[in-house]
Backbone bond lengths (Angstrom), bond angles and torsions (degrees), N, CA, C in turn:
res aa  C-N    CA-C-N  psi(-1)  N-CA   C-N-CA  omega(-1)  CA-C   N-CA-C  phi
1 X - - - 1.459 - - 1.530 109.41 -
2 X 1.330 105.32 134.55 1.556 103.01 -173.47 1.922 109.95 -84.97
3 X 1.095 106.81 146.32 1.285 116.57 -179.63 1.505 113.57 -35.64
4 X 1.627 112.51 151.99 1.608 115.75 -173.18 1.487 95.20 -89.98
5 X 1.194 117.57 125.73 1.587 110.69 163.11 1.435 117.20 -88.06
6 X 1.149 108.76 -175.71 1.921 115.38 -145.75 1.844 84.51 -98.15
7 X 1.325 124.30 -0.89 1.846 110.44 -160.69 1.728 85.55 -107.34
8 X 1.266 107.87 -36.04 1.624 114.53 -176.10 1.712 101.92 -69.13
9 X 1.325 119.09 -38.34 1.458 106.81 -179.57 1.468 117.48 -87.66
10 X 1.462 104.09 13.17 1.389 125.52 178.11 1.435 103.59 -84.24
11 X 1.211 103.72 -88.49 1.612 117.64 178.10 1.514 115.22 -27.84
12 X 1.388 113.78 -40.24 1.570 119.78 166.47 1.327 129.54 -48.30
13 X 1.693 109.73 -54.69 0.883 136.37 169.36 1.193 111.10 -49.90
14 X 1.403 127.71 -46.83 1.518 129.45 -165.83 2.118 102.83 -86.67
15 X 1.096 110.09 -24.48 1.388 112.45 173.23 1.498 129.83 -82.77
16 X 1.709 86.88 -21.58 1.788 85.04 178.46 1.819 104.84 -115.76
17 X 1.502 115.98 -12.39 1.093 138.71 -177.64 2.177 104.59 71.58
18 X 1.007 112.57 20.20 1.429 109.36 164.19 1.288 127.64 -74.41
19 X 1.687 90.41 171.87 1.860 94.61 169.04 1.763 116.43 -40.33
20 X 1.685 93.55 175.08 2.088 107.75 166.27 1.193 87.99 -65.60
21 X 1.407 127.42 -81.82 1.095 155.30 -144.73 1.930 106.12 -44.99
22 X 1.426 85.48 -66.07 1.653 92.05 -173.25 1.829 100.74 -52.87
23 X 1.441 124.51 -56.84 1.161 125.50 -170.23 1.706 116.77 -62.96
24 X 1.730 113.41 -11.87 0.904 81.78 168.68 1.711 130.54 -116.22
25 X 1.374 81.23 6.24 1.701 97.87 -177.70 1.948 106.95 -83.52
26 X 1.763 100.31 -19.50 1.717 84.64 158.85 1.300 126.38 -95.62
27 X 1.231 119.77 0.81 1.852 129.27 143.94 0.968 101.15 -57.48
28 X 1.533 148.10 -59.69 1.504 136.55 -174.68 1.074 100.98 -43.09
29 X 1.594 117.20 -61.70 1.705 117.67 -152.35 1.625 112.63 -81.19
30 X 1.488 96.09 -2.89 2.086 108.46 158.17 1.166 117.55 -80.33
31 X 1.098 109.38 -30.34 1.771 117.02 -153.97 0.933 100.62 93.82
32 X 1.273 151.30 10.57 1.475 123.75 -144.60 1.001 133.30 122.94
33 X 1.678 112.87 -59.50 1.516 123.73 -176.45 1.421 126.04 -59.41
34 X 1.426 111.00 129.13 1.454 95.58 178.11 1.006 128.35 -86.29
35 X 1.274 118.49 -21.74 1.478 114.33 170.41 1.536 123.73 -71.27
36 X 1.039 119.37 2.14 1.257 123.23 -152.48 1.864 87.02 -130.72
37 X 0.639 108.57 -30.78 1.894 125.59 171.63 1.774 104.13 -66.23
38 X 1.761 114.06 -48.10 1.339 122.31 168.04 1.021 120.19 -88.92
39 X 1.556 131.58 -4.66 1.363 105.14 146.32 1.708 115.17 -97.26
40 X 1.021 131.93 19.64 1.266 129.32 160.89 1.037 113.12 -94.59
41 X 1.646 143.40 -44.72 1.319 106.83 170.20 1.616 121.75 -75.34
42 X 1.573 121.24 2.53 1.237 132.87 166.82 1.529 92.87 -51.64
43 X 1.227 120.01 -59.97 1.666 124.58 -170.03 1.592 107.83 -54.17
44 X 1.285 93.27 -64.72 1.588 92.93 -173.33 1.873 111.13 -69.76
45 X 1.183 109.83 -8.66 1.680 105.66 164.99 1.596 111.78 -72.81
46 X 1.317 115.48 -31.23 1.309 115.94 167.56 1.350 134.01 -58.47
47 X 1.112 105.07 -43.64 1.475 134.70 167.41 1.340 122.69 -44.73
48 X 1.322 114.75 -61.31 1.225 146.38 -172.72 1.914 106.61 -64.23
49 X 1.712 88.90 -51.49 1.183 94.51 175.22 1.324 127.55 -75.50
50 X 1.536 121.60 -6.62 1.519 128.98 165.60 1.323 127.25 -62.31
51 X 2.031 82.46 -44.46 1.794 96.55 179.74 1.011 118.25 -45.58
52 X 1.716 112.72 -52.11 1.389 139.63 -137.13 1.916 85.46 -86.40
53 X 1.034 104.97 -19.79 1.897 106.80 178.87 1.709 126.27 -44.70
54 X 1.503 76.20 -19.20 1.864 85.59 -163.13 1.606 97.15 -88.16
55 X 1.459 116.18 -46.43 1.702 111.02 -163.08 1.767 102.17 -64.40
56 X 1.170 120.46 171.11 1.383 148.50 -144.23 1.422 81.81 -97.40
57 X 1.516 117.61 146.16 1.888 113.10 175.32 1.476 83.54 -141.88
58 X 1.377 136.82 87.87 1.541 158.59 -179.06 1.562 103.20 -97.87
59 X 0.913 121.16 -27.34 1.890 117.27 -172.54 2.025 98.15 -89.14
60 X 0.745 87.55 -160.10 2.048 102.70 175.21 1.522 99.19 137.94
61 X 1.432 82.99 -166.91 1.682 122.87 178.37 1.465 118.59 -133.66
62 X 1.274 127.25 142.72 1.268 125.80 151.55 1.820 116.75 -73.74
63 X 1.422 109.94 111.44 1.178 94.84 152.70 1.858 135.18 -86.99
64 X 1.251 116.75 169.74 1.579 104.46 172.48 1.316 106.94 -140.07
65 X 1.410 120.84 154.82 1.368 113.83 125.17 1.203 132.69 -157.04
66 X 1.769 140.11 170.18 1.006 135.26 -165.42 1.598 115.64 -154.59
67 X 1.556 91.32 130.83 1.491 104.29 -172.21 1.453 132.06 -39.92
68 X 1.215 136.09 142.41 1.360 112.20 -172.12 1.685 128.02 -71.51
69 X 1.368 86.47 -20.69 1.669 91.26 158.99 1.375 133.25 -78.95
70 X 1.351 119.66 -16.18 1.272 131.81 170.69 1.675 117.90 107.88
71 X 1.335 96.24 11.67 1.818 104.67 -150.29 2.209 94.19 -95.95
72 X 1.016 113.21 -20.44 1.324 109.50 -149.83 1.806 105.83 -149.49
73 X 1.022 124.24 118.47 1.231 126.90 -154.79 1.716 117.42 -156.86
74 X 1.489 132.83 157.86 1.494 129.40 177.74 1.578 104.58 -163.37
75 X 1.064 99.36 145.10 1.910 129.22 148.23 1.080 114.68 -75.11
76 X 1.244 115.51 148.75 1.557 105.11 153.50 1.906 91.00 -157.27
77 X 1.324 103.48 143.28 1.904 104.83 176.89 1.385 111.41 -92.62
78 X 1.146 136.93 116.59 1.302 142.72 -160.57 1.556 98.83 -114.56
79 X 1.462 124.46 97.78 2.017 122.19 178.44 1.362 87.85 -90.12
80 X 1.514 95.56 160.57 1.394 125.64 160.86 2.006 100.16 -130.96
81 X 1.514 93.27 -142.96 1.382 91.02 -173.31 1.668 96.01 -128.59
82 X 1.545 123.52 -23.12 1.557 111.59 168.44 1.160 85.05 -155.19
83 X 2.186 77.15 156.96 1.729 112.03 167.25 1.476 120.27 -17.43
84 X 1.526 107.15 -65.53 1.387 128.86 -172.06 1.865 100.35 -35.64
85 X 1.367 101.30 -74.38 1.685 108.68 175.62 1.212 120.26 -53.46
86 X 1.718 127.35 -27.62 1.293 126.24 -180.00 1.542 96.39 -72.08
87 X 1.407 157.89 2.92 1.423 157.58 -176.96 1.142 91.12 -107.08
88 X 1.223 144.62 -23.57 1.773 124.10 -148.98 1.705 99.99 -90.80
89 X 1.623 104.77 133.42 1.527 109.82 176.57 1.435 116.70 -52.20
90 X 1.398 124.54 -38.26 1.581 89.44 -170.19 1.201 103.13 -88.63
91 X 1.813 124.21 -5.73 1.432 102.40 166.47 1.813 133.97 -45.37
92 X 1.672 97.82 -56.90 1.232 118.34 -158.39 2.042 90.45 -79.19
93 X 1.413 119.73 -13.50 1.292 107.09 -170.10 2.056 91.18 -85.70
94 X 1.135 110.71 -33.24 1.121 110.74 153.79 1.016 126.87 -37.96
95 X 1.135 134.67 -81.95 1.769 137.01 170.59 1.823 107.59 -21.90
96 X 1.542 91.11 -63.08 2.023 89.64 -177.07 1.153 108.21 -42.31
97 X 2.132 124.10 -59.44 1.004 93.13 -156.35 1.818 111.48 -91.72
98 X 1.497 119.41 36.52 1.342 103.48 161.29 1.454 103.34 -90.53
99 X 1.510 130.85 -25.73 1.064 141.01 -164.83 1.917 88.88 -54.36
100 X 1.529 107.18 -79.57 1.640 112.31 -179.22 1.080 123.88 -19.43
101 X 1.743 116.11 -59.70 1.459 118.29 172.96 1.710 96.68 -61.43
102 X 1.194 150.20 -77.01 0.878 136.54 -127.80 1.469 98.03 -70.17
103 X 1.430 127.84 -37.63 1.324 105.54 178.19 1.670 105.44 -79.22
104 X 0.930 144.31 25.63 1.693 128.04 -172.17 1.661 96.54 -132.32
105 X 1.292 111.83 -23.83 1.476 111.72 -175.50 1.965 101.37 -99.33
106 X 1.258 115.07 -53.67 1.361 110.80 -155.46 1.423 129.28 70.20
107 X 1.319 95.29 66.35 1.908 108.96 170.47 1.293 98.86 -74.14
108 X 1.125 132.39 151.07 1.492 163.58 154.48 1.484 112.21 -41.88
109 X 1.965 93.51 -65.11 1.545 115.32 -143.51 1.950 97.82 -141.54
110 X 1.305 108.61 122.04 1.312 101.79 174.07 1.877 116.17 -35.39
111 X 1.575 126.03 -49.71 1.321 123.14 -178.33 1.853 109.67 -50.09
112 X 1.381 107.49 -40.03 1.516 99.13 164.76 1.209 119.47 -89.04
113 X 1.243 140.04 23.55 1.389 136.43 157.13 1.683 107.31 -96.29
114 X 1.447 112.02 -15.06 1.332 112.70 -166.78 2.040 97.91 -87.79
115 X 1.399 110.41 -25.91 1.227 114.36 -172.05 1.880 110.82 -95.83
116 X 1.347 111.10 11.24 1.209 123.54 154.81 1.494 118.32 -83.44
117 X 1.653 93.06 142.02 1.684 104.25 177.39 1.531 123.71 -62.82
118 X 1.474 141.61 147.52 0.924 147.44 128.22 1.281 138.27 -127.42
119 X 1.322 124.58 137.60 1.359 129.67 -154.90 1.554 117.86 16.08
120 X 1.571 98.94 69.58 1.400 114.40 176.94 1.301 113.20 54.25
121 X 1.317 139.41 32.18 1.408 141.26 105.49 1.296 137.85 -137.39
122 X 1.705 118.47 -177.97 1.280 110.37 -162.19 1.731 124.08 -57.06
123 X 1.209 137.59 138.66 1.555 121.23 163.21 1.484 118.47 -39.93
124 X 1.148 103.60 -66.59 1.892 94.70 171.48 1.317 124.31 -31.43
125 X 2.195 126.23 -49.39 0.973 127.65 175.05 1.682 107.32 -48.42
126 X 1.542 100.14 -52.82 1.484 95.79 -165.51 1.424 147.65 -61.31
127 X 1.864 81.67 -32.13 2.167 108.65 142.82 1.359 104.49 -40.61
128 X 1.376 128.73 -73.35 1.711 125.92 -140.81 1.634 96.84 -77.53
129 X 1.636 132.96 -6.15 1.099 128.80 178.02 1.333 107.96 -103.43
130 X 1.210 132.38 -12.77 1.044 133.36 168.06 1.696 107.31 -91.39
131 X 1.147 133.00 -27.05 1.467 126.91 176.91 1.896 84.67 -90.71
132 X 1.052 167.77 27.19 1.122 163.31 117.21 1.361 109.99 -62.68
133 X 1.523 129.56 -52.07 1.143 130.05 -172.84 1.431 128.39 -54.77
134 X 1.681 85.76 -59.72 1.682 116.36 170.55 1.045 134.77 -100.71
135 X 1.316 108.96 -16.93 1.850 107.33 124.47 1.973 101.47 105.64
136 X 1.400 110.00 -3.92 1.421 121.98 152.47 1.600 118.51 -97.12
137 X 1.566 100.39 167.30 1.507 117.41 166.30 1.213 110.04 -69.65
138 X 1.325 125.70 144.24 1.635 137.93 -173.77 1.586 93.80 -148.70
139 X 1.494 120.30 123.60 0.920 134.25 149.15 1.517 145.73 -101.66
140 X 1.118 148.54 160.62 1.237 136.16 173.03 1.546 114.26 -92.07
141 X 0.903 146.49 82.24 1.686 133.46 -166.17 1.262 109.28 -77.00
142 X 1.090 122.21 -56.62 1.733 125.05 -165.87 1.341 109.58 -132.15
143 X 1.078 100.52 163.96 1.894 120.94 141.95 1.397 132.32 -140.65
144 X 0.960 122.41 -168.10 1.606 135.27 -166.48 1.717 104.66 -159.63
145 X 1.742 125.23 113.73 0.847 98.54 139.58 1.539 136.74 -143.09
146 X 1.392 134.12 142.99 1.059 123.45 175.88 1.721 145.91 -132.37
147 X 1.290 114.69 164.81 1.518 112.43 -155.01 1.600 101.12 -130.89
148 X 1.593 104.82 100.21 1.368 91.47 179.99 1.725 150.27 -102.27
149 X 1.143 120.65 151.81 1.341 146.78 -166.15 1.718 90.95 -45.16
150 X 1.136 122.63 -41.95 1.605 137.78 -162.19 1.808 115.49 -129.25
151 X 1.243 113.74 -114.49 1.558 111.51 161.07 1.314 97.27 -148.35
152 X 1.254 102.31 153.24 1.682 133.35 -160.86 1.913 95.14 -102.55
153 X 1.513 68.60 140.75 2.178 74.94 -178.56 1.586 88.81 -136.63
154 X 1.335 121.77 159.91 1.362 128.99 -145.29 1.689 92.15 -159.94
155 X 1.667 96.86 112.98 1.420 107.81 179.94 1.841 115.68 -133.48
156 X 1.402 95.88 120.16 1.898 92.55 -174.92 1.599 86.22 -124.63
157 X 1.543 77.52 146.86 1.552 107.91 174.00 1.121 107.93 -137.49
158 X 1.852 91.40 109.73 1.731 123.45 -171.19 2.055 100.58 52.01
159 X 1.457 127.03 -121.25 1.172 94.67 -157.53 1.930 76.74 -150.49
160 X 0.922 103.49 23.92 2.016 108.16 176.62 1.710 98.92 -118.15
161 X 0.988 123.99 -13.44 1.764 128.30 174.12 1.289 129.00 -107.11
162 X 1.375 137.46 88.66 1.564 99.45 155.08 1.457 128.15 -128.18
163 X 1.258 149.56 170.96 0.920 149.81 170.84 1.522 123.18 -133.00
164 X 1.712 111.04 147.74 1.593 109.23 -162.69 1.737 91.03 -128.94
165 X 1.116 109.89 102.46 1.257 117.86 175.65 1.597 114.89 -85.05
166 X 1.513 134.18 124.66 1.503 135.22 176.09 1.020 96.70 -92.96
167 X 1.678 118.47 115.14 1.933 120.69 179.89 1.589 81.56 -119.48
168 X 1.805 90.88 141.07 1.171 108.54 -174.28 1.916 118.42 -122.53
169 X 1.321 130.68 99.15 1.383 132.42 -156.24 1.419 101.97 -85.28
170 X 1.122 117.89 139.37 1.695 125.93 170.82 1.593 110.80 -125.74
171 X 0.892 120.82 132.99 1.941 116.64 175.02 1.869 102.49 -125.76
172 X 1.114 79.13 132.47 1.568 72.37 -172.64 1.409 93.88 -126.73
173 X 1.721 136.29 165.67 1.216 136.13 -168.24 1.491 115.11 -137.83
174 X 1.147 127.14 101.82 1.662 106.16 -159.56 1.719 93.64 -122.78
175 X 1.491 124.60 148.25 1.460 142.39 -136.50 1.702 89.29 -140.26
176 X 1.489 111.34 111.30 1.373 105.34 179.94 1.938 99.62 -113.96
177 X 1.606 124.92 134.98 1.225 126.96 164.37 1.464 121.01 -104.42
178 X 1.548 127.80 135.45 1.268 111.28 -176.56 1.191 94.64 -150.40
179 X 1.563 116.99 135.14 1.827 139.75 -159.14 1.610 85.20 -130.51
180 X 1.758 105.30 122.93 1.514 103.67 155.08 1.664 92.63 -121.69
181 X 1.268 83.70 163.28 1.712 97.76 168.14 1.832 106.85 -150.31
182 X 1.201 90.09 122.01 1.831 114.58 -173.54 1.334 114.69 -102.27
183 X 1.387 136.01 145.59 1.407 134.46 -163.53 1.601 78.96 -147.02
184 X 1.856 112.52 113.01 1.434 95.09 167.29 1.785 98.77 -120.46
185 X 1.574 119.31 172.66 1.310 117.90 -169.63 1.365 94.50 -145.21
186 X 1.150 114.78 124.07 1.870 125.14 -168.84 1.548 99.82 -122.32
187 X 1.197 140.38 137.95 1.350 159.28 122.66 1.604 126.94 -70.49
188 X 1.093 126.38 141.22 1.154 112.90 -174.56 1.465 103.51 -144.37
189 X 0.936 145.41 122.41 1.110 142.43 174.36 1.323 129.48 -116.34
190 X 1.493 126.36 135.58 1.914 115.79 -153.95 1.712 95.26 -150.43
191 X 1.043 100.80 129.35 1.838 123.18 177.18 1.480 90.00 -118.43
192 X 2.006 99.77 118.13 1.171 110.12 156.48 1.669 113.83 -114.46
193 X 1.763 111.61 142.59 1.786 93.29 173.49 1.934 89.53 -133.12
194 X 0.663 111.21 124.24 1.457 145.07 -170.17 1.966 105.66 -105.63
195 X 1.410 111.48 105.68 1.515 112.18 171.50 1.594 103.89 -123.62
196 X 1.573 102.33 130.23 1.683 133.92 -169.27 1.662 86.47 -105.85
197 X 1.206 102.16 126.80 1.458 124.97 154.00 1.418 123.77 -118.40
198 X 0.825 121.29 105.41 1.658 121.97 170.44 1.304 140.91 -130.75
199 X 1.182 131.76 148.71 2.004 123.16 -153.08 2.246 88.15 -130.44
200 X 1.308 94.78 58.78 1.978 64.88 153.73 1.486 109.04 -130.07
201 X 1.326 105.69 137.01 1.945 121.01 -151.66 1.204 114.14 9.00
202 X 1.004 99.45 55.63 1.694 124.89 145.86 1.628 108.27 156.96
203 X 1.251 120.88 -145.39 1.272 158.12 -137.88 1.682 113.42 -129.46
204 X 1.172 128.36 117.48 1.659 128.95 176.82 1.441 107.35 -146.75
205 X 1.150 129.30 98.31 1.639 113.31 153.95 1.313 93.96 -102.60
206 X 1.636 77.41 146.59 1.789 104.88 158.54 1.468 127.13 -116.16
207 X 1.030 131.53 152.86 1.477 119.87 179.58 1.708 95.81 -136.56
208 X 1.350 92.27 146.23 1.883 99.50 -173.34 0.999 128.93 -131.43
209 X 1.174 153.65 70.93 1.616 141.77 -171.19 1.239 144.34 -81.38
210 X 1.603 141.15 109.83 0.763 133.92 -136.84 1.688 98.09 -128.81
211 X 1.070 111.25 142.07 1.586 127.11 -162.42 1.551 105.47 -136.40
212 X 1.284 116.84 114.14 2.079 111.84 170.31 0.940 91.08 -164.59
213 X 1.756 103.50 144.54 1.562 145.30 -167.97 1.795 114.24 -110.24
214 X 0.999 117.58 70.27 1.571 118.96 -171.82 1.746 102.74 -63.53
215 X 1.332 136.54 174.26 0.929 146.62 172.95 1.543 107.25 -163.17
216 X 1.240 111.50 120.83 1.316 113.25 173.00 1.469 117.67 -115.71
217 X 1.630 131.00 155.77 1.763 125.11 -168.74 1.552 68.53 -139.68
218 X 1.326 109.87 160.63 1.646 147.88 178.04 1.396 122.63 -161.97
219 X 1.180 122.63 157.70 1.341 130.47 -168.97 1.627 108.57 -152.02
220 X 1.657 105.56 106.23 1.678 92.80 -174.41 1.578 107.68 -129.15
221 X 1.299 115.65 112.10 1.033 133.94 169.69 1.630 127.54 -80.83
222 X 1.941 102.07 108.74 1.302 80.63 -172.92 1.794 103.16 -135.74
223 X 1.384 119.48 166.43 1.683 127.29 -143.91 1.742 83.55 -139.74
224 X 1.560 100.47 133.96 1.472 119.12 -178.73 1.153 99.95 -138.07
225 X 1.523 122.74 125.63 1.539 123.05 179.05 1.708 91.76 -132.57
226 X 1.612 85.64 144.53 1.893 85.41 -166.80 1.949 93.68 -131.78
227 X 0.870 154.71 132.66 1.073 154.33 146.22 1.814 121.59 -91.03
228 X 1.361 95.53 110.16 2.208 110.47 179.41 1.250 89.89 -90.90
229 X 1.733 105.03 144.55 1.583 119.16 146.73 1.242 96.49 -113.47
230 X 1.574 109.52 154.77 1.641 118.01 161.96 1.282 100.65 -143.31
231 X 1.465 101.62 131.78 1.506 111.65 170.30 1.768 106.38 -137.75
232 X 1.483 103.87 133.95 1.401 137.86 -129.08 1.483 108.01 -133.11
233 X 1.227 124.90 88.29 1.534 141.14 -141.92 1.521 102.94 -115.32
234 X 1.218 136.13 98.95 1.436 154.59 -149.67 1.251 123.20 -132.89
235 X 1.519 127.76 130.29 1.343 124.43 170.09 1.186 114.01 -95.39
236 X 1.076 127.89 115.62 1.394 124.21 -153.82 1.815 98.07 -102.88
237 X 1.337 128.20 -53.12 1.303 122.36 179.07 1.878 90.98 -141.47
238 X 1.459 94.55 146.40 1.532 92.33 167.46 1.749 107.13 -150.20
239 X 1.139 101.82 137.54 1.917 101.05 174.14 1.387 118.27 -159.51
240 X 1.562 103.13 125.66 1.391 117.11 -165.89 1.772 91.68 -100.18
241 X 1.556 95.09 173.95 1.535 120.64 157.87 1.483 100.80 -146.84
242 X 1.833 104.52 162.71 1.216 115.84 -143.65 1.867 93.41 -151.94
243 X 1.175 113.46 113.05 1.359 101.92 -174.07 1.873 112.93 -57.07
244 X 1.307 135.92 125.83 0.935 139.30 -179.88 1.788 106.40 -88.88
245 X 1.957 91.62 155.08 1.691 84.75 -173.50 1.539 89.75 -132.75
């Protein structure tokens, strides 16, 4: 068998995303072949990933995601077996995109989320290559999904929490009219006494009294227009997940 070159354990590498090492010792055990090299560590990713079935997967991530309109959204809890692995990018980029399918597809049951496609293969495959890669148990535990009544707001805390709250806005406009009509009736009554003194060649007082009764009628019509807004801020459905230990 002719020697493995470094471009062939390349191309491997880039198709199954593994170690040098692993990719090139299943070219050895091909001869060569690559296809036959990728489905063997396909085999032994399976394998690996059975073993790895039994230990405890207590750590994870929350993945999320949410529509750009706000209408349609998911959780999903993604365990591993430690902290260390709950940080690693393609783990947690993992988590998102089960989150996507799970809100765009609507699996039921994690076993049918595992037999959904992603980026041209199955989710399950892509678990057992990733617990091959990185070399822990990774499970799927849960999901969450939801579609909302209003718009969806999307809150994680750190990467073990999240929650998808459906807030729902109402404005309502209400138009108030109000007609008075007043009838008022005034009296007025005024006592004047008025004293004239005057000196021309001679002497004159006068004294004068003056007495009048006014009455006044009116009519006052008056119009009040009032315009309310109300706006009415509601949680309409909300549901988190919470990495469990």
């Amino acid at each position: 068998m002719s020697e493995i070159s470094a471009g062939l354990v390349k191309e491997l590498r880039e198709l199954t995303g593994l170690g040098f090492m692993e990719c090139k010792k299943a070219l050895a055990e091909a001869g060569g072949d690559l296809k036959k090299a990728e489905e063997l560590l396909r085999i032994k990713s399976g394998a690996k990933a059975t073993k790895a079935a039994s230990r405890i997967a207590a750590e994870g991530v929350i993945g999320a995601w949410l529509s750009a309109d706000g209408k349609l959204g998911a959780l999903v809890e993604l365990n591993c077996e430690t902290d260390f692995v709950a940080k690693n990018e393609e783990f947690i980029a993992f988590s998102k995109s089960l989150a996507e399918i799970v809100a765009t597809r609507n699996p039921k049951e994690a076993q049918e989320l595992g037999s959904l496609d992603l980026l041209g293969t199955k989710v399950e495959a892509k678990r057992q290559a990733l617990v091959q890669k990185i070399g822990e148990n990774m499970t799927i535990r849960r999901f969450k999904r939801l579609q909302a009544r209003g718009k969806l707001a999307l809150y994680l805390h750190g990467t073990k929490i999240g929650v998808l709250v459906d807030v729902g806005v109402s404005v309502g406009v209400a138009v108030s009219v109000g007609v008075c009509v007043g009838v008022c009736v005034g009296v007025r009554v005024g006592v004047s006494v008025g004293v004239n003194v005057g000196v021309d060649v001679g002497v004159f007082v006068g004294v004068g009294v003056r007495v009048g009764v006014a009455v006044s009628v009116g009519v006052v019509v008056g119009v009040s227009v009032g315009v309310r807004v109300a706006v009415r801020v509601g949680v309409l459905v909300c549901v988190g997940v919470k990495v469990m230990h």
